[in-house]
N, C-alpha and C positions, 0 to 999 in steps of 0.2 A: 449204617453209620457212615461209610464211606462216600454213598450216595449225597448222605445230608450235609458232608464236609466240600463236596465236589459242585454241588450245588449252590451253597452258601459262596463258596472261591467263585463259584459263574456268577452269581448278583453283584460281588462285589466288585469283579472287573468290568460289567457290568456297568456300574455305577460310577466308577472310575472313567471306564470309556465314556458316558454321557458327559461329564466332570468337564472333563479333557474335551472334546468337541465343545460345551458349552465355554471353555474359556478360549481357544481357538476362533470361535463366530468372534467374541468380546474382542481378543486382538486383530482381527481382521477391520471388525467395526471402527476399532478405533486407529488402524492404520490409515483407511480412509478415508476416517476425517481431519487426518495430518494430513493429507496431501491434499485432501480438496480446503484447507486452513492455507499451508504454503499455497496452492494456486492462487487462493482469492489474494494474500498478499503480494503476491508476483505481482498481478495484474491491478493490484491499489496502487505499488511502488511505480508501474507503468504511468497509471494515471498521473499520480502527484511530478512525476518526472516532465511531464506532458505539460503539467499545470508549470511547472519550473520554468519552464522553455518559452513560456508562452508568455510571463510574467518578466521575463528577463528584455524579452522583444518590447515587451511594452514599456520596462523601464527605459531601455534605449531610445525609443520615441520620446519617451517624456522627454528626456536631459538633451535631446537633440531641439526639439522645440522649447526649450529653457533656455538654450542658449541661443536658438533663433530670436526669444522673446528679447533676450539679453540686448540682443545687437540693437535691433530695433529701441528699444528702449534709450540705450543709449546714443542714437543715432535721433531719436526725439529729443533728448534734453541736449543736443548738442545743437539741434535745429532752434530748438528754445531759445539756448544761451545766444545764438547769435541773435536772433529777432530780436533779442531786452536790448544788445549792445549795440545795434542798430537804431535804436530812438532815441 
């Protein structure tokens, strides 16, 4: 009787200890793929950051050739104006 009580206790921890390792692999698995989740974020945030930088350079080109165009422009109709009031 003793046997079959001592025996039954060994299956069940046993079974307990498989339990327990198989939800330990589970949190392991899925601590991994938190951190390899945060890395690929890290490295999108780098990206769009990159992309930010790179967009802002280019905005500044623009408005500086905007306002080259500006001049010109209006350094043409001033050239105009005078030519009409010259005939």
């Amino acid at each position: 009787e003793f046997q079959k009580i001592v025996g039954s206790l060994i299956e069940l921890i046993d079974q307990l200890a498989k339990a327990a390792e198989s939800e330990k692999m589970k949190a392991i698995g899925a601590w991994n793929l938190l951190k390899s989740i945060a890395k690929q974020r890290e490295a999108q945030e780098q990206q769009l950051q990159a992309l930010i930088a790179e967009k802002k350079m280019q905005l500044e080109r623009y408005q500086i050739e905007y306002k080259t165009l500006c001049k010109i422009k209006a350094d043409q109709n001033e050239f105009i104006d005078q030519f009409i009031f010259q005939k």
